[in-house]
N, C-alpha and C positions, 0 to 999 in steps of 0.2 A: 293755290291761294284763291280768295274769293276775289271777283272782279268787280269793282266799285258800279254802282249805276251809272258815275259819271264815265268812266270809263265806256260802259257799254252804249253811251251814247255819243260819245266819239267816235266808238269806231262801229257804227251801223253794218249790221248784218248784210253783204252784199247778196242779191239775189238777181235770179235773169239765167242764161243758157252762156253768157259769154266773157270767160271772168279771165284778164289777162295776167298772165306770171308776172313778178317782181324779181329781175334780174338784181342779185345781189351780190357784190364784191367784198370779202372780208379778209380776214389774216391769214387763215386755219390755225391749226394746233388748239393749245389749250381755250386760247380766245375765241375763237370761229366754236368749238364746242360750244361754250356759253350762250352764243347767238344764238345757235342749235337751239336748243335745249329750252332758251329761255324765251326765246323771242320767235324763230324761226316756228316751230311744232306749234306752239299754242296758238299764233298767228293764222296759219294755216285750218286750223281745227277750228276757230272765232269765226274766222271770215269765209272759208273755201278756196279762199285766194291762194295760189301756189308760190311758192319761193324757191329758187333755183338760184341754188349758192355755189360759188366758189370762192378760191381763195389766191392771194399773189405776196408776192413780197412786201408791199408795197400799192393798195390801193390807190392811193395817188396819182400815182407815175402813169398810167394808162388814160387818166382823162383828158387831159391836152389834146393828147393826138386822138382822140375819139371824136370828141366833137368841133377838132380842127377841120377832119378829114370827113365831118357829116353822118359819120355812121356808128352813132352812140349805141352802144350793146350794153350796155348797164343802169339799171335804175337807180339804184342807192348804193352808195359806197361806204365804206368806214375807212373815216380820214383822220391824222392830228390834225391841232386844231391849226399849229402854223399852214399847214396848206392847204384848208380849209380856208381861208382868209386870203391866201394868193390867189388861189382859185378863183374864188368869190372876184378880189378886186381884178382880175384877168376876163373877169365875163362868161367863166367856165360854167358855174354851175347854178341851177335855179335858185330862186329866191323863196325862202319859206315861209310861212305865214307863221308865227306863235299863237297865232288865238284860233290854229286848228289843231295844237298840240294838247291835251287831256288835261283836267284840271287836277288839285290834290285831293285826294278822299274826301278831307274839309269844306271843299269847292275853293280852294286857292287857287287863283289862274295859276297858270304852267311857268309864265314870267316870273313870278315872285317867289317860284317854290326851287325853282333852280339858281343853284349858287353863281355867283356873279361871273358872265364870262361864258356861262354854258348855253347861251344860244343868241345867234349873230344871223346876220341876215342870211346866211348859206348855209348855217351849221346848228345842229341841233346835237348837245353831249349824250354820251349814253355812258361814260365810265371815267372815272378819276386812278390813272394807273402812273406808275413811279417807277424810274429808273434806279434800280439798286446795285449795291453792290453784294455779292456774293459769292461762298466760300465754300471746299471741301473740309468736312469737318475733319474726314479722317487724312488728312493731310499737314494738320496741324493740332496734335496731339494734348500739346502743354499750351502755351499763351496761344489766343485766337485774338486773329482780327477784328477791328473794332470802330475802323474810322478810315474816311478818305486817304488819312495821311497813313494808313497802313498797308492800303492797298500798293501806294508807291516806294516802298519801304520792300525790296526786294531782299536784301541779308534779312531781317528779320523774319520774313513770310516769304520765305524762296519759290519760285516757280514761276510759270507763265500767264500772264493773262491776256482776258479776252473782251476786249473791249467794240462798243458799235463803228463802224467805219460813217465818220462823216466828224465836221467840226463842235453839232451840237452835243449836247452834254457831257462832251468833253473837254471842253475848256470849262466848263465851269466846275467840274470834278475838279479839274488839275490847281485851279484857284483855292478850291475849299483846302485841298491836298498842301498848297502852300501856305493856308493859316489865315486866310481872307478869310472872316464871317460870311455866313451866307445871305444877311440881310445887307452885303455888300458888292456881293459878286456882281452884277450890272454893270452897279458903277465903275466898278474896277474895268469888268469887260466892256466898258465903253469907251475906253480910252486905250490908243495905241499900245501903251506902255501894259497895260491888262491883257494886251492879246498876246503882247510882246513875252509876257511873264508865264500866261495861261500855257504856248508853246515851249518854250522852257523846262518847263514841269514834264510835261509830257513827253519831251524828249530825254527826258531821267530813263524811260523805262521803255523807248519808243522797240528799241532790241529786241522785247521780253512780248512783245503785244501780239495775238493772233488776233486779228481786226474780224469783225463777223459783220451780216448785210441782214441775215433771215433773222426773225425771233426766235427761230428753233435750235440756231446754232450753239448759245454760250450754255444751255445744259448739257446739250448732247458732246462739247466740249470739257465741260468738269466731268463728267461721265466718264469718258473715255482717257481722261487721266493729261491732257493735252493743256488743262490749263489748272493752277490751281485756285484760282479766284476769277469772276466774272462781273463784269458792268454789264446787267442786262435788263429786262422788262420783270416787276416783279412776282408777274403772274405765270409766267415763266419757270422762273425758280419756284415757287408754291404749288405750282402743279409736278414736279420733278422730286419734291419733298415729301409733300402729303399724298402726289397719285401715285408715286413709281418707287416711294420707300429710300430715293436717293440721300447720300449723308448731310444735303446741302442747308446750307443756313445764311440768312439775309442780314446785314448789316444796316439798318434804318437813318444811324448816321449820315446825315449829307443825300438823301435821297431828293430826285427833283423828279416832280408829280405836275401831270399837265391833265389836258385832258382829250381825251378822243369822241368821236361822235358822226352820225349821218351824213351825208349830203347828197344831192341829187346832181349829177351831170346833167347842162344846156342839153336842151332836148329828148331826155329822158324817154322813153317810147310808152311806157306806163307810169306816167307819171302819178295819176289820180290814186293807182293801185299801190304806187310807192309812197305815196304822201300817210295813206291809212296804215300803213307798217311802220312807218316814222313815228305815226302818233300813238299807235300800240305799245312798240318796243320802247319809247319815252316814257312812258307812265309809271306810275313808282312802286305797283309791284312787277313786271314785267323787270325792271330796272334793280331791284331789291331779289328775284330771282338768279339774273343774272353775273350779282354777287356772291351768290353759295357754290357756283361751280368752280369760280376763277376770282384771286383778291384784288378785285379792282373794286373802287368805292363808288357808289351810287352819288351821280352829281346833283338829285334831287336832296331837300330837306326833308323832305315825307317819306322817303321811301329807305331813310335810313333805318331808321327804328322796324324797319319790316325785313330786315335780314336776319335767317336766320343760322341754323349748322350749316358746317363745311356739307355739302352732298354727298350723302352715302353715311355720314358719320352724325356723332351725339358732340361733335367738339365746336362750340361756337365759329362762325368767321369772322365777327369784328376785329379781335385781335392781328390776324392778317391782315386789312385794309389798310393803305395808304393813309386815308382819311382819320385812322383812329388815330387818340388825343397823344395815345402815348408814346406814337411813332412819327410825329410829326414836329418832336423838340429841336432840331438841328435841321428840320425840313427846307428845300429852296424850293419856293413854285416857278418854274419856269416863266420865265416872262416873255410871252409869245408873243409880243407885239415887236420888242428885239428881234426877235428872231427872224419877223417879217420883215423887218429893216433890212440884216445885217447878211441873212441865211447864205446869199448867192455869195456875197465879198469872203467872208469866211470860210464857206466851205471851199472856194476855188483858194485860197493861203492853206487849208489844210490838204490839198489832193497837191498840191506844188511840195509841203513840207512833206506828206508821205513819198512822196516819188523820188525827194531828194537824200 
């Protein structure tokens, strides 16, 4: 893709003998590829700037005790946005500037071209990706699954599933699964009687669950014949589908789509170097690239309309993204500001309800 002027004057050619790496923290798998590919290489090739990637479970979890303990090893991380916000309000991570982040082709500031939500004092988005549900086709021959309340529906659709270990999104699955609307589930979940209900549900099938922690778990689990459905990340599943020819198929019903994005851990050691990878990899074709490898939606407006095939292939990826119109009928956007609330009470009632 061609690189806008405005682009190229963001991110100023770095020159001089002394150019420091950008320690970067990501997923791996199919997502950490995307970064690859989209962000990481060209980045490197623009500027000269080096980028030394790796990958954890869990971004997150490592920065507390990094810049508790003084000895930050990482420039930029990729975080959700609930912790992303803890962080932030915890004093963990630096504070970003927006009016150094790239404007749109149009010259629309970078504020106005990102959809609401996708950047906060600490967090800048880079992907709009959704928790689905997910199926072995050849597992279920005649009727296929179709909806939250099918996934729990064990006689009908027999076999085990694999759902994420922790309280979020899965009480609000379990609600959808009980017949709550999704432009209700909050409210429900914020009341005792909602959490009271949300467990409940969940304990229908609590028997049947292989709980998983990595994003690489719940394909390499429908793969292996150990689950026959899965609550996972949707890029996930589409890279298991489209890259590795697996029977797998997504159910868009009841999908809840947040978003993910940058941040810099307090004290950063290259910060200045990590701020110009920030403002690169944000920009909307960088961001509209990194759409075609993995189907996460670009959280810009501009850089929608710049996606284009799956990579490697002639088959469009809109159809895959979260963000398309026509997968987002029964959609729930996570409401990450609950979650900021609620995350520690909940998930410590879920680690007591699994243990019991």
């Amino acid at each position: 893709m061609k690189t806008t002027l405005a682009l190229t004057t963001a991110i100023a050619l770095v020159t001089g003998p002394a150019l420091a790496d950008v320690n970067l923290l990501s997923w791996g798998g199919a997502y950490g590829n995307s970064h690859l590919q989209a962000y990481v290489q060209p980045f490197e090739e623009k500027t000269g700037i080096k980028v030394r990637m790796s990958d954890t479970d869990n971004p997150a979890t490592p920065i507390k005790a990094m810049v508790d303990a003084g000895n930050v090893t990482t420039d930029v991380a990729s975080v959700e946005y609930a912790d992303a916000v803890r962080l932030c309000d915890e004093g963990l991570l630096e504070i970003i500037d927006p009016s150094m982040l790239a404007p749109a082709p149009d010259g629309t500031p970078a504020e106005e071209d990102f959809i609401d939500g996708a950047i906060t004092d600490c967090f800048v988005a880079t992907d709009v990706y959704s928790m689905v549900l997910a199926y072995d086709e050849s597992k279920f021959p005649d009727a296929k699954p179709a909806s939250p309340a099918d996934f729990f529906d064990l006689e009908k659709f027999p076999g085990k599933r694999a759902m994420r270990k922790g309280a979020k999104f899965n009480l609000e699955l379990a609600l959808m699964a009980d017949g709550v609307p999704a432009d209700q589930v909050y409210d429900v979940l914020s009341t005792q009687e909602g959490v009271d209900q949300a467990f409940a549900k969940l304990a229908e099938i609590k028997s049947d669950v292989i709980w998983w922690e990595a994003g690489a778990q719940p394909p390499q689990l429908l793969a292996d014949g150990e689950v026959t459905m899965a609550y996972a990340f949707n890029g996930r599943i589409f890279n298991a589908a489209q890259g590795e020819g697996k029977p797998f198929r997504i159910i868009w019903d009841g999908q809840i789509y947040e978003m993910e994005g940058w941040v810099m851990p307090k004290g950063a050691p290259n910060k200045d170097e990590a701020m110009k990878f920030i403002t690169f990899s944000t920009s909307p074709e960088p961001q509209a690239r990194a759409a075609e490898f993995i189907s996460y939606g670009p959280p810009r407006k501009s850089a929608a309309a710049l996606v284009g095939n799956i990579e490697g292939t002639d088959q469009p990826m809109g159809p895959n993204l979260p963000t398309t119109e026509a997968n987002m009928t029964d959609a729930l956007g996570s409401d990450l500001d609950f979650w900021v609330d609620h995350d520690a009470e909940l998930n410590e009632r879920f680690n007591s309800w699994l243990a019991g």
